[in-house]
N, C-alpha and C positions, 0 to 999 in steps of 0.2 A: 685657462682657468680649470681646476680641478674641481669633476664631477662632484655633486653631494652623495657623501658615501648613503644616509639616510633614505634619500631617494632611489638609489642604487637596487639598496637589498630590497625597496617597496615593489621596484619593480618587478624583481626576480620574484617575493612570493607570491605575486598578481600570477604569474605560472602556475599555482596550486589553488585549487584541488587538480590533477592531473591523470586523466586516465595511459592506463601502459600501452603502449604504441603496440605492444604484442598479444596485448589480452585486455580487450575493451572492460572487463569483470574485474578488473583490480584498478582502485585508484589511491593515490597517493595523495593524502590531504598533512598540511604546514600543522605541527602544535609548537611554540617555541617557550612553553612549560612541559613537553615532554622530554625524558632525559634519556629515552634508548628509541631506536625500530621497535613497536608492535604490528602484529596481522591480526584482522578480528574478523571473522565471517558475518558479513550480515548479510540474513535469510531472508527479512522481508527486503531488503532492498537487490538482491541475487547480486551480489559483490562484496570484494576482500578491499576493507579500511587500510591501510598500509599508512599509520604515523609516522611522520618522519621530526626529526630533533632539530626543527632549524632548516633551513634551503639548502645550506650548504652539503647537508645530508642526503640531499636524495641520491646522487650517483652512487653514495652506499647502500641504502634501501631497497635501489633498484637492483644489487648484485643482490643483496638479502635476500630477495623476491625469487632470483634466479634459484635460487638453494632450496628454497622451501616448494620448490614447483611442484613435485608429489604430493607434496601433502596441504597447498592449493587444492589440486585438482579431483583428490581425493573428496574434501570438503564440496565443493561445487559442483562435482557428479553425484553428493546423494540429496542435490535440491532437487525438486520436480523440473521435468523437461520444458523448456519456454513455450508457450502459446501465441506465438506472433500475431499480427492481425494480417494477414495473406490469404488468399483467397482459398477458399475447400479446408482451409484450417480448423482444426479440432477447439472449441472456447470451451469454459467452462462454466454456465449460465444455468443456475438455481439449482445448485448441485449436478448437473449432469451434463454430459457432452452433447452439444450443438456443433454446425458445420456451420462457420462462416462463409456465407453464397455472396461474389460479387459481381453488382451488374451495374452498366452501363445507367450514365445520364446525373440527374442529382433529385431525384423521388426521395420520399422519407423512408428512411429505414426503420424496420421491422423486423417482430421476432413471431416466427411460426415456429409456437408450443404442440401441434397435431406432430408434425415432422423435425421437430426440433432444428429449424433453420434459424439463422442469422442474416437477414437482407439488407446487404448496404450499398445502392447505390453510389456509385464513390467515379470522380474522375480520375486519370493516373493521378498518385501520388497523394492523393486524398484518402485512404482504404481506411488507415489504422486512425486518423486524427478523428474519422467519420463515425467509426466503428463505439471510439472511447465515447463521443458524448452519446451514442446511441444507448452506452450501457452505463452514463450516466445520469442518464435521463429515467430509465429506467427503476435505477436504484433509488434516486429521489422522488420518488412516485410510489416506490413503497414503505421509504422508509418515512415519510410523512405520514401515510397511511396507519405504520406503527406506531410511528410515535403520539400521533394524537387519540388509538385509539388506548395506548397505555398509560398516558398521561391521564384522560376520562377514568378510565379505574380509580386513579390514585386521587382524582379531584383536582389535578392539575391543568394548568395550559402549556402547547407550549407554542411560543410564539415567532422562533422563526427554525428553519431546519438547512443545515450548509452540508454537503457532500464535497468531501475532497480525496485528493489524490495523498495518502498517507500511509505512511509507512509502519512508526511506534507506536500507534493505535489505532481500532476500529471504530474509536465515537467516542466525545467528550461533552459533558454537559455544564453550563455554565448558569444559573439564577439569578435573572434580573427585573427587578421589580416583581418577582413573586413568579415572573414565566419562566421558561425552559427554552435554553440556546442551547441547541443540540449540533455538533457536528460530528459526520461519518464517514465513513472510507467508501468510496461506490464499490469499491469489489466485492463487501457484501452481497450483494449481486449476482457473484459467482456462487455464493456459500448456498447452502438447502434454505429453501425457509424459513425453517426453524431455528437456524442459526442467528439470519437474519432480526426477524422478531426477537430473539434471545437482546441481541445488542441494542435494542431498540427498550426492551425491555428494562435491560439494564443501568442505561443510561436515563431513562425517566424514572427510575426509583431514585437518582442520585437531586432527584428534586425533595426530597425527602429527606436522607440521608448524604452529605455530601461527603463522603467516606466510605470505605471498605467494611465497618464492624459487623459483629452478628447483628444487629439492628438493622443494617442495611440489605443484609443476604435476606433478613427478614420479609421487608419489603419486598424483592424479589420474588421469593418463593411466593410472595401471597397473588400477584398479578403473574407469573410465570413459573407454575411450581415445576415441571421438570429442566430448571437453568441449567442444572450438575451435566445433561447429555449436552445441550449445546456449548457450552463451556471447555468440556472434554472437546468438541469435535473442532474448535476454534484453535484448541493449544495443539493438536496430534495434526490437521490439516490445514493450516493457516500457508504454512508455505505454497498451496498448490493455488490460494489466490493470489499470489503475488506473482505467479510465472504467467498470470494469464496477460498479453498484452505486452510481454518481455521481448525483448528481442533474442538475448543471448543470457 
């Protein structure tokens, strides 16, 4: 009996998304509405998108790939260097460099602001998984802090606050029944404070204004009147929180 060819190709693009067997920083994702190879750098995610036109295409994309290696590499050497979670490692936690210190056993991790240490008690092979909710703990502990207290300005609530791991933005806010669903990127975390609060900021004037107009910048400036510096420091240094926690 003859295979079903439908099943066939389901299964070959179950293969994709596909990282390159030679450069874990490039992966190859299926569009079968796209009609050529594209590259597209993405910064916040430290990786090259590689479309391909169909399965049948990838053994071309991946010679395409070979061609464009320079100018790859080009691209991805002017991202900021990774910050892995490995021990004596440099993080980058409320604007400024910490050493991540790892010890023995499974104690709660903590952050010493006197010495700007990182403590994570971690077993092998635990460091980096220990590491993230330590700095997601963290980030949701201040960003609740913002956002209820800039909510309070505005006269608002807000009534629950999600931190995730995201990439296309730093916070989104959603109104329901009159409260504020706020979710955030924990790397904020990484960012100065002020950047922090800025997004915090941000996003509870969008209980107001659920749009971008001058109306809404309005709001803004009136609970955060210097946004324009953190704003600037999110678009010029955004890439150096995504390397933190990267492996490559």
């Amino acid at each position: 009996m003859n295979a079903n060819p439908n099943r066939l190709e389901a299964e070959k693009k179950a293969k994709l998304p596909l990282r390159d067997p030679d450069d874990p920083r490039i992966i190859y994702k299926n569009s079968d509405r796209a009609k050529r190879i594209a590259l597209k750098i993405k910064p916040s995610e430290r990786e090259v998108s590689v479309t391909v036109p169909g399965i049948r295409a990838l053994p071309k994309a991946m010679k395409f790939v070979r061609e464009q290696k320079d100018w790859i590499e080009v691209q991805l050497e002017a991202l900021p260097p990774p910050q892995p979670f490995t021990p004596n490692s440099p993080i980058l936690f409320e604007g400024e460099i910490y050493t991540l210190i790892h010890t023995d056993g499974r104690g709660r991790p903590s952050v010493n602001r006197d010495v700007k240490e990182i403590i994570v008690p971690a077993p092998d092979g635990t460091l980096a998984g220990r590491t993230k909710r330590l700095l997601i703990r963290e980030a949701r502990q201040r960003l609740e802090e913002a956002s209820h207290e800039y909510a309070t300005m505005l006269g608002r609530q807000v009534e629950k606050v999600s931190v995730r791991d995201t990439s296309s933005r730093w916070g989104s806010c959603i109104t329901r029944k009159g409260k504020g669903h706020i979710s955030y990127s924990w790397r904020l975390i990484s960012a100065p404070p002020f950047v922090l609060d800025y997004v915090a900021a941000h996003e509870c004037a969008h209980m107001i204004e659920a749009n971008h107009s001058p109306a809404y910048w309005a709001v803004v400036a009136d609970i955060f009147p210097d946004y324009k510096r953190s704003k600037k420091w999110l678009r010029t240094n955004g890439a150096f929180l995504h390397a933190v926690g990267a492996e490559f």
